[in-house]
N, C-alpha and C positions, 0 to 999 in steps of 0.2 A: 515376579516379572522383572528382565532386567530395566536396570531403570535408564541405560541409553538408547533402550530397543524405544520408536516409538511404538505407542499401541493400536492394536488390528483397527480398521473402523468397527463401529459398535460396542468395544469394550468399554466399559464403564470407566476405564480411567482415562479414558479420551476428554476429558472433563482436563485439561492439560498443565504441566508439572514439570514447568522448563524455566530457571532461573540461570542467565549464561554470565559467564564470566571470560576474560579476552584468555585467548591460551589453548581453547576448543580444535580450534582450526587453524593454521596456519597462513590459509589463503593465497601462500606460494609465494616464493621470491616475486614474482611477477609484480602479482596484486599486490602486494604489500609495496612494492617502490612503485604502483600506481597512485596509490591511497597517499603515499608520504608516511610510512608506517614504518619502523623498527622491526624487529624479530619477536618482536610479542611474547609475554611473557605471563606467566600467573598459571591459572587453573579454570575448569570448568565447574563451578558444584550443579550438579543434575540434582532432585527430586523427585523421590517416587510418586505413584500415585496417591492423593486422598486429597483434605481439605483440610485447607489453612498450613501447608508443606512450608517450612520457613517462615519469614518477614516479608510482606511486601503484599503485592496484591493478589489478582485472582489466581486461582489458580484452574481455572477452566475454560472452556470454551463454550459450554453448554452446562455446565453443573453451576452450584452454587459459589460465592464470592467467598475469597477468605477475607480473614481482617484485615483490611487494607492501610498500608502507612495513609496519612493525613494526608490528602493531597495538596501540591501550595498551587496558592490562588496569587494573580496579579494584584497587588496591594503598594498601596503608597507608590516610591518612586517606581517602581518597575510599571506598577500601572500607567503611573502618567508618561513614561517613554514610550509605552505601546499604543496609548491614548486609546484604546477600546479592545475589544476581543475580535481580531480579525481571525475571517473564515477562512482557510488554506488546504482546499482539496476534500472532495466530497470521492470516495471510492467504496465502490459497489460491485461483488462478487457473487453469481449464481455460479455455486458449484455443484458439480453434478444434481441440476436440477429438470435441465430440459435435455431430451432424447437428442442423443448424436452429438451433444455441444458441452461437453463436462466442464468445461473454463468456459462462462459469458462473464463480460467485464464493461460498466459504464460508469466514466468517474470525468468530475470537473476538475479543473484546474482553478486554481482563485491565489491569486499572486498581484502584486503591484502589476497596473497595465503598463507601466516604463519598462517593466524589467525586458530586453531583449531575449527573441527565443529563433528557434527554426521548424519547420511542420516536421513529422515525421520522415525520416530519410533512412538510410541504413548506419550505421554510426560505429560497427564493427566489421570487418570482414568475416574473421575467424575467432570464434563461430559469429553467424553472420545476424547480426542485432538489429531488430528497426524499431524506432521510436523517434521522439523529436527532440530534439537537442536544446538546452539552458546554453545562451553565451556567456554568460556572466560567470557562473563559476563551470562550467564544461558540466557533461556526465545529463542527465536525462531523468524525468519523473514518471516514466513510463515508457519499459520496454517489454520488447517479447525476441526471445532466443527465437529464431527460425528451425537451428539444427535441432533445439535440444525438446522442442515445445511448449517453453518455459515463459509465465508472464510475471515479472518484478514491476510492483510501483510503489511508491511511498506520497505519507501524508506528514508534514511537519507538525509538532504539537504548537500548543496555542502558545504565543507569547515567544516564539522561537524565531521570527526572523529576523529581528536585529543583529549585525555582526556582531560577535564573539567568542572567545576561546571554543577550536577546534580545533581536532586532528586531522579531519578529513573532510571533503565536501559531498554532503548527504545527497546529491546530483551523481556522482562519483561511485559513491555506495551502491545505488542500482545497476551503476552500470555493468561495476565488476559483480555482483550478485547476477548479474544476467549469464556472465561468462560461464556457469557452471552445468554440467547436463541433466539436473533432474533438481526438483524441488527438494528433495532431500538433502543432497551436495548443497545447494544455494540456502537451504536454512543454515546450514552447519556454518556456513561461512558467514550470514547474515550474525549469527549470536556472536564470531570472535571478532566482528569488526565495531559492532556496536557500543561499545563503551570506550573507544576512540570519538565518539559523534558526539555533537548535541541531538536533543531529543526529537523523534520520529516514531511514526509505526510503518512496519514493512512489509506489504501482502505480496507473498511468494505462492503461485501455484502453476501447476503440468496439468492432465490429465487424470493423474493418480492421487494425489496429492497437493493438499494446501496449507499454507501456513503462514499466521502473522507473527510478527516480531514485535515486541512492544518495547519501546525503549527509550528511559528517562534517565539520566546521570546518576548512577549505582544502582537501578533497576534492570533489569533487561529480562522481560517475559517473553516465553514463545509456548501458542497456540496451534494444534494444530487442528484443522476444521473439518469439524462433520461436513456432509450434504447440507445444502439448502441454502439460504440466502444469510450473507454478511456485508457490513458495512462500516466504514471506517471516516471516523470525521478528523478536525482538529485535537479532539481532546483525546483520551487515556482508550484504550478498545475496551469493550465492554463497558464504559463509566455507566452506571443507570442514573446518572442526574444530567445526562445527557439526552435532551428531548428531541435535538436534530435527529439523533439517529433510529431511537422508536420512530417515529414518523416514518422514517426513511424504510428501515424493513418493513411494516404495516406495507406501503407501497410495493415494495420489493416481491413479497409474497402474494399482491393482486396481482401482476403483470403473470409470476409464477405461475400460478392458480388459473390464469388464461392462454397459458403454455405460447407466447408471445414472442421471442428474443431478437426480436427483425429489430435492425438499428432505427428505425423509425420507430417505432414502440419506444426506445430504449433512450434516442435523442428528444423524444416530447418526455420523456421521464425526467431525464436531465435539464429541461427547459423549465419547471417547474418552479411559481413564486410566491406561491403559497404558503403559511408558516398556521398551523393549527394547533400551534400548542406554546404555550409561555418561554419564554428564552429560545423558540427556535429561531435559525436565519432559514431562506429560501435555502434549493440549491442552486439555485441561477442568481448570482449574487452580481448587483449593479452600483456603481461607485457613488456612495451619497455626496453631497456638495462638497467639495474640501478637500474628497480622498480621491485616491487613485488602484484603492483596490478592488477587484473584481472579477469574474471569469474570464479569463482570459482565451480557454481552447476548453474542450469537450472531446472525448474519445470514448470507443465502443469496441470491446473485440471476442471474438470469437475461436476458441481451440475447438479442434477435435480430437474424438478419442487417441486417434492415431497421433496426436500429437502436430498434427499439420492445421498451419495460422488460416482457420477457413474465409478470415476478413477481418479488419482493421480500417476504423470508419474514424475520420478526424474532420473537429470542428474548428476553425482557426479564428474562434472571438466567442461572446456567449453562446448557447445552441438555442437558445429562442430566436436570436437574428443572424446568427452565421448561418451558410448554408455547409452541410456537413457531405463530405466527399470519399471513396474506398481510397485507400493508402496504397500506390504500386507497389509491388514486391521490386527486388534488385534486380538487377538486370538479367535478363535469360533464363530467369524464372516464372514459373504460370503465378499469375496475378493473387491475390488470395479471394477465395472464391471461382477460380478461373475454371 
């Protein structure tokens, strides 16, 4: 099989085998004096299919883990800078699971409540982007291409948001990964921009196709997703010492299993403060004495096969006490859902 082809769904080496290196994709003069990026330089190395393909972690989506580098832990000074494990974005992906809707997507936001933002608006013309807009460093944690069908969001890894050395602003990153017209384009540009960044995971999917990016400073994994339910926390995709997120598919596959995907179903999903298992946080996370961090918005949306945004549902503060609202489309366009 070639090993740049990705593979059919159902192949066995869909279990995934994608280590990027900056070089893959160019990204376009464009994008690249968006980013604040140079002309890029190096190489891509791909890996074929199987287990344990190089150094580094998984190699799958659904298959078994390779030996994984050691993961580093907050310790000593860097602990005490971050003063705890804050939680930063809970994203949740039913792909091709329910009839008619092959992208449902409900994911919180958990950010400092200072940080300034704006609700969803249109944020590109051409091609024509809506999502809500970060003021602080510009660019967006969640968009959806209109033209192309296409939803980009990212989740920061843990221990990531204190300022420092970067190339690009990971806000920034979705945005130009939205510019592209098919989940395939936007992974390819997702791997050659990624080891410009600090650490992030980035779930890129259309209709046909989905795909996360996994990416920590000289890692850079890419997954690309069977059917069914996925979930993406603060920590590494896939980690199994991560309890938030079994929980979280457990849940994922009951709403599944009740062929449900009404943003009502999907905003009491998100509302959720319940933790049933050792080290997990809620996913409606509320700022204990002292902090300031917590859910800040909640979002829900909906593609169809056609690739048309069939709704785009925004919570503008926790979704247990915000009231959550449809997102107008741009002007002189039928509303989504319309």
């Amino acid at each position: 099989m070639h090993r740049d082809r990705p593979p059919e769904p159902g192949h066995p080496s869909e279990r995934l085998f994608r280590r990027a290196r900056p070089g893959a994709h160019d990204g376009g003069s464009a994008g690249r004096a968006r980013l604040g990026l140079g002309r890029g330089g190096g190489h891509r190395r791909t890996f074929g299919p199987g287990y344990g393909a190089g150094r580094g972690g998984p190699v799958g989506d659904e298959g078994p883990r390779a030996r994984a580098a050691p993961r580093r832990r907050l310790t000593g000074t860097a602990f005490r800078r971050n003063e705890r494990r804050v939680p930063v974005c809970t994203l949740h992906l039913w792909f091709q699971t329910f009839p008619g809707l092959p992208v449902v997507f409900a994911g919180n936001r958990d950010e400092n409540l200072d940080r300034a933002w704006d609700p969803p608006t249109v944020l590109v013309e051409h091609p024509r982007i809506l999502g809500p807009r970060d003021r602080v460093a510009g660019g967006t944690w969640l968009g959806v291409n209109l033209d192309a069908g296409l939803l980009v969001t990212l989740a920061n890894h843990e221990g990531t948001l204190a300022r420092g050395p970067s190339t690009c602003s990971r806000g920034t990153v979705v945005l130009e990964t939205l510019r592209h017209a098919s989940a395939d384009e936007a992974r390819r540009f997702a791997e050659w921009v990624a080891p410009a960044c600090k650490s992030y995971t980035l779930l890129i999917a259309d209709a046909e196709r989905a795909f996360v990016v996994d990416h920590s400073p000289g890692n850079t994994l890419t997954y690309r997703l069977l059917p069914g339910c996925h979930v993406i926390t603060n920590a590494r995709f896939r980690d199994p010492d991560d309890p938030k997120a079994r929980r979280c598919l457990r849940r994922m596959e009951d709403l599944a299993a009740r062929g449900d995907p009404s943003p009502a179903a999907l905003f009491s999903f998100l509302s959720d403060h319940d933790t049933d298992a050792p080290g997990a946080t809620p996913l409606c996370i509320h700022p204990e004495p002292g902090s300031r961090f917590g859910t800040s918005s909640a979002s829900v949306v909906h593609l169809e096969a056609s690739g048309r945004l069939a709704g785009f549902w925004f919570a503008a503060g926790p979704p247990c006490r915000a009231g959550w609202a449809e997102v107008v489309g741009p002007p002189g366009e039928t509303p989504p859902g319309g």
